[in-house]
N, C-alpha and C positions, 0 to 999 in steps of 0.2 A: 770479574766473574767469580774468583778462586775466594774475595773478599764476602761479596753476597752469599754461596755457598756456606761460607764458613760465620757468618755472624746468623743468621737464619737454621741452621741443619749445625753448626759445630762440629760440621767437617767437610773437606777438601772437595767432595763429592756430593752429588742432588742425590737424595736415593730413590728408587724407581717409583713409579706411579703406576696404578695399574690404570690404563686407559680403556678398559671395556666397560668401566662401571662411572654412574654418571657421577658427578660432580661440580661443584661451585665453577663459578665461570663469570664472566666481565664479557661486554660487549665489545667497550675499545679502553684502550690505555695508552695514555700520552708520556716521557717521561723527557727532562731536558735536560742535559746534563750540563753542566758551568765549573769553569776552575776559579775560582778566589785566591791567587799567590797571597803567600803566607797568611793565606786564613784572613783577611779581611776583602769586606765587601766593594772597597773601594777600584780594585782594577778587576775586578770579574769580568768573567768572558762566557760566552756559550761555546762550547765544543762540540757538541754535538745533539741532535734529537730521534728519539727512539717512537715508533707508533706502533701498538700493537691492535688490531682487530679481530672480530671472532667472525669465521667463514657462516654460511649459512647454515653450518651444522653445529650444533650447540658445541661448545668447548675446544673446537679446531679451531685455529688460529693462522692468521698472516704477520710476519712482523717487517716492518721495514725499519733500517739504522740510518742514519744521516751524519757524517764529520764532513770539514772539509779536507782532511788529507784524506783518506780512503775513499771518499765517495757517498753513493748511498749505497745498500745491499740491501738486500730482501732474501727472504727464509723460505723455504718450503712450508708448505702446509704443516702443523703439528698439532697434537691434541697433549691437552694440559686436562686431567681431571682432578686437582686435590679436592680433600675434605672440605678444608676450607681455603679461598681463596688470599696469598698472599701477592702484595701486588708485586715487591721484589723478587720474589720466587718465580713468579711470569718472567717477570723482565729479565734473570740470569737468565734462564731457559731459553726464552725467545731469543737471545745473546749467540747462544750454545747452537740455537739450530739457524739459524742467519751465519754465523761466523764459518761451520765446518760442518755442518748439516744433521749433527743428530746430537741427541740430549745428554752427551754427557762435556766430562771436562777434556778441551786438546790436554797432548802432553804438556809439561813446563817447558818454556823455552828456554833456551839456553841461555846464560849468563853470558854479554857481550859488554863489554869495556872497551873504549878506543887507547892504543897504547901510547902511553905519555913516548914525548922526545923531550931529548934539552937542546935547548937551540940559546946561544949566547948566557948562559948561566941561569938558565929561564926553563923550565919545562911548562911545556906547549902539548894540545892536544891538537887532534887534526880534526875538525868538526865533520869532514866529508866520512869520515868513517864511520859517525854515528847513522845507525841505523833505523828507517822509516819507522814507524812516526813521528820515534825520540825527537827525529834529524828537523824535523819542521818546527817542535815546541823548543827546543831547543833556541832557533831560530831567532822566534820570537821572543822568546825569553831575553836572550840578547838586544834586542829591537827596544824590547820593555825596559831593559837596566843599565839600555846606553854602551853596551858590552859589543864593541870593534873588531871584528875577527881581524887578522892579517895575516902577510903574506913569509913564508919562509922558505928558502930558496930552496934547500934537501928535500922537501915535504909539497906534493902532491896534494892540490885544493888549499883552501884557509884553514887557517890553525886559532887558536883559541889559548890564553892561560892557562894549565891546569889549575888554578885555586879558583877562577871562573869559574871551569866546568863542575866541581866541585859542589861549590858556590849555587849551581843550579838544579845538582842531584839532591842537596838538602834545603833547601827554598822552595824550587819549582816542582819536583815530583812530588 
């Protein structure tokens, strides 16, 4: 969302719309999101699908979100009136009021890292501590690169290499 904002508006923030006065508007918008590892087409995947529609009142909106680790969510009603219709601009928005209920940006989340151990000359990350949604692409990430979590006797859940996990923040994210 923080990305759409800022390649669209060139900065962090949507800036306000005035919704009294009429404006451009879409009936529905479908958008589908897909990840490509490392930028080829060849293991793509669908992550998720976004629908937006316009209520029966010109320019208010319903948006529904679709992943499979979250779920689906659905948004309260909104009104979107810009000048001219951009469709990324709906869709951060629509994001913004499905995700926390009103149009602007939540705060940044906090910076989470799971803390390396050394276990046998070897530092080890503990995959349990990586935090939802990370914890499921993650996952699969592993699944996709043949990447074996196991077991270390001090540590609490499977553990992972750190040059792995590594390995999957500049790859996979």
């Amino acid at each position: 969302m923080r990305t759409l904002a800022l390649c669209i508006h060139r900065e962090e923030a949507f800036p306000a719309l005035d919704v009294t006065r009429r404006g451009a508007f879409a009936q529905n918008l479908t958008a589908i999101v897909e990840h490509w590892p490392d930028g080829l087409e060849q293991g793509r995947s669908t992550v998720g699908t976004a629908h937006i529609r316009m209520t029966r009142r010109r320019a208010r909106y319903v948006a529904t979100f679709e992943d499979d680790i979250l779920g689906e969510q659905t948004s309260i009603e909104f009104a979107h009136t810009p000048e001219v219709l951009m469709p990324w601009d709906l869709l951060a928005r629509a994001y913004a009021w499905t995700s926390h209920g009103r149009a602007s940006m939540p705060p940044r989340p906090e910076l989470y890292m799971p803390i390396p151990y050394e276990h046998e000359g070897e530092v080890v990350v503990a995959v349990d501590t990586v935090r939802e949604p990370a914890r499921t692409g993650l996952y699969r990430w592993m699944l996709s690169k043949g990447v074996s979590p196991f077991l270390v006797p001090d540590i609490r859940g499977t553990c992972m290499a750190e040059a792995d996990y590594v390995r999957f923040l500049r790859k996979a994210v």
